[in-house]
TIMAR-915960 format. One record per residue (C-alpha): residue number from 1; residue in three letters; x, y, z. Coordinates in steps of 0.1 Angstrom, whole numbers, padded with zeros to 4 digits. Example, Ala and Ser with C-alpha at 12.3 -4.5 7.8 and 13.67 -1.06 7.14 Angstrom:
2
<site num="1" residu="ALA" u="0123" v="-0045" w="0078"/>
<site num="2" residu="SER" u="0137" v="-0011" w="0071"/>
***
This chain:
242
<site num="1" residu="UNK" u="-0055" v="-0562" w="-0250"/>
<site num="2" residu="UNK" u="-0024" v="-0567" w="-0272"/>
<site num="3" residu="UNK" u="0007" v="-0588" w="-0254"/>
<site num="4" residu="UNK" u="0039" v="-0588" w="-0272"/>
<site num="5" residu="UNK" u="0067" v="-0596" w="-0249"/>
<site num="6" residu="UNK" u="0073" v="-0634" w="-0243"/>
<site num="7" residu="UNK" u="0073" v="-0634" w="-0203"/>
<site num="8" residu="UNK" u="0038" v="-0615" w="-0199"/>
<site num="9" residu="UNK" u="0026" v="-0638" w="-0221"/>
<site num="10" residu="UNK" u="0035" v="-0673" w="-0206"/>
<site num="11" residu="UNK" u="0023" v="-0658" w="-0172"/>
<site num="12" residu="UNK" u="-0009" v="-0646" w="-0191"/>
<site num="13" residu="UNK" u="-0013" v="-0684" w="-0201"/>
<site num="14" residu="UNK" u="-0003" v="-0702" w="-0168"/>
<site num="15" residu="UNK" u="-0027" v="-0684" w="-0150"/>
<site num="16" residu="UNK" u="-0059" v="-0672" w="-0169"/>
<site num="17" residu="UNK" u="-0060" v="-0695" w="-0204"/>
<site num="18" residu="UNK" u="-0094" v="-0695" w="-0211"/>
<site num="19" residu="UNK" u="-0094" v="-0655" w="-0217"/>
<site num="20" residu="UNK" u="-0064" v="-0656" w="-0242"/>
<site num="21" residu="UNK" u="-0081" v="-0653" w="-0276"/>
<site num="22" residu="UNK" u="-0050" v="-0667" w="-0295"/>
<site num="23" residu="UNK" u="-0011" v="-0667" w="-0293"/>
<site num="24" residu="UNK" u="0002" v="-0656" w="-0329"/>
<site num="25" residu="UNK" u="0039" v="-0667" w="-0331"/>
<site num="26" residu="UNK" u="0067" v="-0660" w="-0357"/>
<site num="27" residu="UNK" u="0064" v="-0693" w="-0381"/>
<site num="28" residu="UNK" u="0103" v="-0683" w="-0387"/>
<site num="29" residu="UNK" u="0113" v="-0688" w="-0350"/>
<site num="30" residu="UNK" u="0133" v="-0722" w="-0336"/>
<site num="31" residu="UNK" u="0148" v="-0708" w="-0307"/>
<site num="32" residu="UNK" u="0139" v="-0727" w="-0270"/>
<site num="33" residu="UNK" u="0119" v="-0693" w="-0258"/>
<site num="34" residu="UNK" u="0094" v="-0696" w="-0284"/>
<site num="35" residu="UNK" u="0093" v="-0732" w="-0281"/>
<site num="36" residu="UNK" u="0090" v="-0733" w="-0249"/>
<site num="37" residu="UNK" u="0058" v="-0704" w="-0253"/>
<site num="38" residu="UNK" u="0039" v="-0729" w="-0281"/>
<site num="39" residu="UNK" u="0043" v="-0759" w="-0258"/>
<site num="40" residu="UNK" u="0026" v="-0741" w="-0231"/>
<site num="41" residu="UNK" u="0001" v="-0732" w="-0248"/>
<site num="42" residu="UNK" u="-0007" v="-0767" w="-0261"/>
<site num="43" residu="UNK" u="-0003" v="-0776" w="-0228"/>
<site num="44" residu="UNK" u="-0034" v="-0748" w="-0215"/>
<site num="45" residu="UNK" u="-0055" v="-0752" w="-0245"/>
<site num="46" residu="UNK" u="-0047" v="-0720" w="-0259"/>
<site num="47" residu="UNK" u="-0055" v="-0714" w="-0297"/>
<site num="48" residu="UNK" u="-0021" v="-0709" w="-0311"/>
<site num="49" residu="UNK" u="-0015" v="-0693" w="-0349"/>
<site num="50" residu="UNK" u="0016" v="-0687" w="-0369"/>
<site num="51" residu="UNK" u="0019" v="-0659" w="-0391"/>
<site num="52" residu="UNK" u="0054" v="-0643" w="-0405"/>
<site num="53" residu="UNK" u="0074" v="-0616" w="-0394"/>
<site num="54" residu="UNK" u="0053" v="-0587" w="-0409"/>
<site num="55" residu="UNK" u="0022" v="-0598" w="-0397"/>
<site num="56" residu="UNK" u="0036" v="-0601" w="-0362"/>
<site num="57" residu="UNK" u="0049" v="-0563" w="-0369"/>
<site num="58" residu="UNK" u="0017" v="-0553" w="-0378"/>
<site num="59" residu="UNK" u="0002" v="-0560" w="-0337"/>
<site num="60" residu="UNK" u="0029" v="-0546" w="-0322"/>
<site num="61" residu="UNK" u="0063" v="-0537" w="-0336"/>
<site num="62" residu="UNK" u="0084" v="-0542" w="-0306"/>
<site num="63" residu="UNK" u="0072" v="-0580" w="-0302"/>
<site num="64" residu="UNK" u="0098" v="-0604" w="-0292"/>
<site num="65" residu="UNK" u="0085" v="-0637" w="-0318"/>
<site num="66" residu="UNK" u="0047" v="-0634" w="-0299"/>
<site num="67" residu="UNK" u="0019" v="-0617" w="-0301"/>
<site num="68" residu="UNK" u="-0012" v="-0629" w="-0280"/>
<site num="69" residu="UNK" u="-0045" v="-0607" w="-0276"/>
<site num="70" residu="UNK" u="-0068" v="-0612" w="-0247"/>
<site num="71" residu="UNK" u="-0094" v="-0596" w="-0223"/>
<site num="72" residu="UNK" u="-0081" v="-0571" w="-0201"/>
<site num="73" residu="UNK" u="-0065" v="-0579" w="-0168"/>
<site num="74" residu="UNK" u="-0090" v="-0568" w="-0145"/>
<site num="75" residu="UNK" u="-0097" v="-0550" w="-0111"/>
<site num="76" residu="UNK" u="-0102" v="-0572" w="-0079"/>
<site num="77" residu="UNK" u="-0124" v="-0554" w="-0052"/>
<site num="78" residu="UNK" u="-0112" v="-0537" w="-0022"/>
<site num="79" residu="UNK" u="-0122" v="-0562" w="0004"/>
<site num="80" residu="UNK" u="-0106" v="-0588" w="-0021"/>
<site num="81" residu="UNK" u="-0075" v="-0567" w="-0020"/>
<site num="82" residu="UNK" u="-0074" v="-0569" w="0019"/>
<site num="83" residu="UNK" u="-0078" v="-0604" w="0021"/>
<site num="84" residu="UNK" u="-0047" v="-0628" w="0034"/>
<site num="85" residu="UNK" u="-0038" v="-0639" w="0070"/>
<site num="86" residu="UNK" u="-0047" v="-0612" w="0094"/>
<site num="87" residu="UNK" u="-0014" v="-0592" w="0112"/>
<site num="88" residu="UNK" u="0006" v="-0597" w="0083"/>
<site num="89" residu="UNK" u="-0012" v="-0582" w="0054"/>
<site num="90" residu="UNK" u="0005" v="-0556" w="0033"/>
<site num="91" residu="UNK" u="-0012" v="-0531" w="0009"/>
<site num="92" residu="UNK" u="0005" v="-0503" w="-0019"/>
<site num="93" residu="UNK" u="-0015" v="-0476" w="-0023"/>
<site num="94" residu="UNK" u="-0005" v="-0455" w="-0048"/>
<site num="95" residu="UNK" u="-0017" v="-0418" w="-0049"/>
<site num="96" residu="UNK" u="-0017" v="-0405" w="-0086"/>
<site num="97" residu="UNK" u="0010" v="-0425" w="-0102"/>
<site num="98" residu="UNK" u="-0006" v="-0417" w="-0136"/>
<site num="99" residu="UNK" u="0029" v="-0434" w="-0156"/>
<site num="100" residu="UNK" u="0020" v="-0471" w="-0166"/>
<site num="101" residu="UNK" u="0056" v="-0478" w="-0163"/>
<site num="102" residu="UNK" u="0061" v="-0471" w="-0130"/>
<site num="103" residu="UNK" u="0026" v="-0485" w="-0119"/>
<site num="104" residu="UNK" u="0040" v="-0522" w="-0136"/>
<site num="105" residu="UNK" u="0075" v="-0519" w="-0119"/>
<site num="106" residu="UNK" u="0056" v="-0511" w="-0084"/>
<site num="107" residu="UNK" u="0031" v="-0546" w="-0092"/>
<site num="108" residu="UNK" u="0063" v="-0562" w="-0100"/>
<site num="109" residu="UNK" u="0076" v="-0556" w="-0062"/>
<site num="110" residu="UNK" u="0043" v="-0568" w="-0043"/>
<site num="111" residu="UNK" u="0046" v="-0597" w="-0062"/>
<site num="112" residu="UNK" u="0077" v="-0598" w="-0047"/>
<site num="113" residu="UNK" u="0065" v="-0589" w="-0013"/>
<site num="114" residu="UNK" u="0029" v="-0607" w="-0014"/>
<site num="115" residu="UNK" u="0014" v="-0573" w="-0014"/>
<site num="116" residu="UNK" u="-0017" v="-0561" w="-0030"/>
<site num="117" residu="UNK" u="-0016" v="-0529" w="-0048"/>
<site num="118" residu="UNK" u="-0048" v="-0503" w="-0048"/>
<site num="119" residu="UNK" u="-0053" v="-0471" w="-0070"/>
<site num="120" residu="UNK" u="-0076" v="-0442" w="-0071"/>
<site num="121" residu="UNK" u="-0103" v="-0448" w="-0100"/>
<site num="122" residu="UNK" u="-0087" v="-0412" w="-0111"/>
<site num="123" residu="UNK" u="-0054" v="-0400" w="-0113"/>
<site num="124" residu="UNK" u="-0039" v="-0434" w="-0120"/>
<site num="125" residu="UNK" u="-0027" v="-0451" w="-0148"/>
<site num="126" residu="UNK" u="-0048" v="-0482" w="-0163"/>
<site num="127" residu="UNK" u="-0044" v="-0518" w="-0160"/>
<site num="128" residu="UNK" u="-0026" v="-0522" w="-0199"/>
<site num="129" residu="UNK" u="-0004" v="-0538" w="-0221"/>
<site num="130" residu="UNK" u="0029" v="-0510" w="-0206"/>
<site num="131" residu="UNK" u="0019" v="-0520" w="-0173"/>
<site num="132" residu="UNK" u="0017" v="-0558" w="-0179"/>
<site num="133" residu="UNK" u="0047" v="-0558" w="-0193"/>
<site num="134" residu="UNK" u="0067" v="-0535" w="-0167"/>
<site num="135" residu="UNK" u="0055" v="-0556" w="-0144"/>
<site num="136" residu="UNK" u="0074" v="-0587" w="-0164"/>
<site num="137" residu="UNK" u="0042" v="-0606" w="-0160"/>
<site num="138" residu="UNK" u="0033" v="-0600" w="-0125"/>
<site num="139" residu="UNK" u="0005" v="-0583" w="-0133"/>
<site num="140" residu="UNK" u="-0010" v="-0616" w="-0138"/>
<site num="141" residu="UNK" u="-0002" v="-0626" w="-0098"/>
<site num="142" residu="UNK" u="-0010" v="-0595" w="-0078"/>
<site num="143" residu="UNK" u="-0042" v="-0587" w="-0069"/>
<site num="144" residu="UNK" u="-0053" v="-0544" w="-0081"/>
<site num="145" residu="UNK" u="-0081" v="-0527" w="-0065"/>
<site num="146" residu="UNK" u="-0098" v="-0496" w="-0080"/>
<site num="147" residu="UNK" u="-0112" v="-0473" w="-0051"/>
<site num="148" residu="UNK" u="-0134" v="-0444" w="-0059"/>
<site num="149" residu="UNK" u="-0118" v="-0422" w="-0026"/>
<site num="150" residu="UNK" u="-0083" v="-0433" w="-0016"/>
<site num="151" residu="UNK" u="-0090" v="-0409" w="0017"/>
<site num="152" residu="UNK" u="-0121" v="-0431" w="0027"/>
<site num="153" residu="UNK" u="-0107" v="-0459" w="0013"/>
<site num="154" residu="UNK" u="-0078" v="-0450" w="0045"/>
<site num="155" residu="UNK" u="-0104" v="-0441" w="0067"/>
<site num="156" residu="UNK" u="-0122" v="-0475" w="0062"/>
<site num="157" residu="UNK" u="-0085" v="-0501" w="0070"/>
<site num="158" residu="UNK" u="-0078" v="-0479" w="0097"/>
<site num="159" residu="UNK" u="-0110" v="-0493" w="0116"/>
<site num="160" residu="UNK" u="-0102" v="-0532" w="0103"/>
<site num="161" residu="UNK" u="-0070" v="-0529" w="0125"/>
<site num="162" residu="UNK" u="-0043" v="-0518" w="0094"/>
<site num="163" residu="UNK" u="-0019" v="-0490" w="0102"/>
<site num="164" residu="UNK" u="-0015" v="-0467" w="0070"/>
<site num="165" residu="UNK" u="0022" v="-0454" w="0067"/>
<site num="166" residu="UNK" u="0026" v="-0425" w="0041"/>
<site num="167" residu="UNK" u="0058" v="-0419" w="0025"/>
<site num="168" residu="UNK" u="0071" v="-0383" w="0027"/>
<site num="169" residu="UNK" u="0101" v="-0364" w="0026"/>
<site num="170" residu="UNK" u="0087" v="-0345" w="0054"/>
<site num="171" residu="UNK" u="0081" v="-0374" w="0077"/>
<site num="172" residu="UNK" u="0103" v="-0390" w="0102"/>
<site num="173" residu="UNK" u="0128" v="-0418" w="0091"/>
<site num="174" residu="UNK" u="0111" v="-0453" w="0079"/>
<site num="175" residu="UNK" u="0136" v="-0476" w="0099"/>
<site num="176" residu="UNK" u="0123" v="-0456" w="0133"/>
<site num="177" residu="UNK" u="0088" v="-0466" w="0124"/>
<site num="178" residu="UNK" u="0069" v="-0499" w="0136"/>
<site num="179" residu="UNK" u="0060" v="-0516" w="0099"/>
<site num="180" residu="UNK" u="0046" v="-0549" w="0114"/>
<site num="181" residu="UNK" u="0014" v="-0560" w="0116"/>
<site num="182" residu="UNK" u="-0016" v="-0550" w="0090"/>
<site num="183" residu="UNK" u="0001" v="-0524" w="0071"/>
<site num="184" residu="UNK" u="-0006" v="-0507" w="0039"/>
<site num="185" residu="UNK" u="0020" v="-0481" w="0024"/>
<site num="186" residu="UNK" u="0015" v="-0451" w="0010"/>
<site num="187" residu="UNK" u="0030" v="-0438" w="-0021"/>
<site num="188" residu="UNK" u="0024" v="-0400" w="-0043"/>
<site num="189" residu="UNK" u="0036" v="-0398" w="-0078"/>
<site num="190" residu="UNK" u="0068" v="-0381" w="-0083"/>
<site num="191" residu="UNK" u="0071" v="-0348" w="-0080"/>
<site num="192" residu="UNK" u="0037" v="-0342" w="-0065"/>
<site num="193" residu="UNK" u="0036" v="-0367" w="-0039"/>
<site num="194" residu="UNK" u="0005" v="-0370" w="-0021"/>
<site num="195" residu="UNK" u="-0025" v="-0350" w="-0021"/>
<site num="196" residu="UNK" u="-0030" v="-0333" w="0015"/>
<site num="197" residu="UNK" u="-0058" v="-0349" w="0027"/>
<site num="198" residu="UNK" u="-0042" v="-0381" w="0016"/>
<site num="199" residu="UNK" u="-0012" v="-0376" w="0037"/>
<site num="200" residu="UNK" u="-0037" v="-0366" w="0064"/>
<site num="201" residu="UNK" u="-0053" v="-0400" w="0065"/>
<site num="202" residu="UNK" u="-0023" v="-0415" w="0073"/>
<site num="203" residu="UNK" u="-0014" v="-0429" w="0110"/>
<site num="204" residu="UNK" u="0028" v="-0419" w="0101"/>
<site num="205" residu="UNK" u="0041" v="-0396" w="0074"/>
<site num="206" residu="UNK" u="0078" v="-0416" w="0070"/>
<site num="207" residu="UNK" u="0111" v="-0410" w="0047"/>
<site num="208" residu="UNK" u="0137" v="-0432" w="0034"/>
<site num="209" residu="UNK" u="0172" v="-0417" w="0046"/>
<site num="210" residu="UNK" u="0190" v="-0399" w="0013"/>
<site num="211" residu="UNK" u="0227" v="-0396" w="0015"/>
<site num="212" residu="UNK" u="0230" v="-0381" w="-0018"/>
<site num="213" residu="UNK" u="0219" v="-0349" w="-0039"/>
<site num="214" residu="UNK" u="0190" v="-0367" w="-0052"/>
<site num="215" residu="UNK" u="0157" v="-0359" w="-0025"/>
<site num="216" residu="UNK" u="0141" v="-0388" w="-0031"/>
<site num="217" residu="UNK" u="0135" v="-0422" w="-0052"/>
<site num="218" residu="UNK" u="0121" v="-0432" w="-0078"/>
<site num="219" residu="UNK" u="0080" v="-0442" w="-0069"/>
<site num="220" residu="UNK" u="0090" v="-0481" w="-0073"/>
<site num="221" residu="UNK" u="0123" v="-0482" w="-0056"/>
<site num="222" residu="UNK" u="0109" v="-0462" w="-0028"/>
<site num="223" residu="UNK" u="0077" v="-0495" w="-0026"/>
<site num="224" residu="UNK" u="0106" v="-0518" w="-0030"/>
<site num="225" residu="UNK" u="0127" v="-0503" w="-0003"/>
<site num="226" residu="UNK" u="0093" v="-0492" w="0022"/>
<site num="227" residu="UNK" u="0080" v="-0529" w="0015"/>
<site num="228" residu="UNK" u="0111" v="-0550" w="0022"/>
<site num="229" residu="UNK" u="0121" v="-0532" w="0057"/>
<site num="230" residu="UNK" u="0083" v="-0541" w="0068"/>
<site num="231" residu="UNK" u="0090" v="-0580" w="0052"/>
<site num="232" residu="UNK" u="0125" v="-0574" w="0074"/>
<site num="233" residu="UNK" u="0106" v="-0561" w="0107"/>
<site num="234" residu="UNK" u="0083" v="-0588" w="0105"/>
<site num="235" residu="UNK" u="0105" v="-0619" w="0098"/>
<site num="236" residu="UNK" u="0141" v="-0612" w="0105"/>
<site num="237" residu="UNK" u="0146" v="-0586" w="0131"/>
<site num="238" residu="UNK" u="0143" v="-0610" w="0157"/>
<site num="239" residu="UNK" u="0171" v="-0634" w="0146"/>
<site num="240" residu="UNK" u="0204" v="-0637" w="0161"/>
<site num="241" residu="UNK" u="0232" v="-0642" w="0134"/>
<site num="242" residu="UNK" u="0252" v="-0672" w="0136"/>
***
């Protein structure tokens, strides 16, 4: 896999060095960001390589002064997925969101939720060089299952004591539902949502309230939104303001 934005690549080096094959960098560049990059990769041990412009074009056009190539980012397992301190686990399944774009911003907000993200082994979108970099690097952080069934994969966290909240424009207003404890969320792709027997496996089908023309959000501001009232229910519903 071929990085070419500066950010996925410094979290590619901080946290899994010895799979970075080399860091190519533009011999022309002075600036503090690259700087920065090359000292961090002395730093890790990472081989690092200058090369000019052109050759820099040649991996990837849209580069930013860096190219580095490494192994794939890969899959965790399912159980690895649900591991973390038991009533306050939170999962993202997504349900078809083929667009790597909106799979990275979606691993960019459990990273900012400490939430694990897990996709059907079809009907999503890869683990790639769009998604690590939608993600701005926190790809590298949050932990991706594959499942071969999302349904059974439901089925299966229901009995380990997680409730499974689908989001739905059908379904009754999220801030109405309980989001503490063991939760995983689920998410369809725009425009089709969930499959049926998806939506079937869930314990709630739940909506975000929509003021405006638009009937719903976008598949990563809808996680963002879903996963921050749970963080809210969980940690600051109970405090009094000052």
């Amino acid at each position: 896999m071929i990085l070419s934005r500066l950010h996925p690549i410094e979290e590619a080096v901080r946290s899994r060095p010895a799979e970075i094959e080399w860091v190519l960098v533009d011999s022309s560049r002075r600036d503090r960001r690259v700087g920065e990059l090359t000292r961090l990769c002395r730093d890790r041990r990472v081989p690092l390589r200058y090369g000019d412009r052109e050759a820099l074009d040649r991996l990837a056009r849209d580069n930013q002064g860096a190219v580095a190539r490494l192994a794939a980012r890969g899959y965790v397992t399912p159980e690895e997925a649900l591991e973390g301190e038991k009533g306050r686990r939170l999962v993202i399944a997504l349900d078809g969101v083929e667009d790597p774009q909106n799979l990275g911003a979606v691993i960019r907000v459990a990273d900012g939720v400490g939430a694990a993200v897990v996709v059907p082994e079809r009907r999503s979108a890869p683990l790639s060089e769009a998604v690590a970099r939608s993600s701005a690097g926190a790809i590298e952080r949050v932990p991706v299952a594959r499942v071969v069934n999302l349904r059974r994969f439901l089925d299966s966290v229901k009995e380990q004591g997680f409730r499974v909240i689908g989001l739905e424009a059908a379904g009754t207003e999220l801030y109405g539902v309980d989001l503490t404890g063991d939760l995983v969320l689920v998410l369809g792709a725009e425009g089709r949502g969930m499959r049926r027997l998806v939506a079937e496996g869930c314990d709630v089908l739940a909506r975000l309230p929509m003021s405006g023309e638009l009937a719903s959000l976008n598949v990563a501001a809808a996680a963002a939104a879903a996963s921050y009232e749970a963080i809210r229910q969980r940690d600051f519903s109970g405090r009094r303001k000052d």
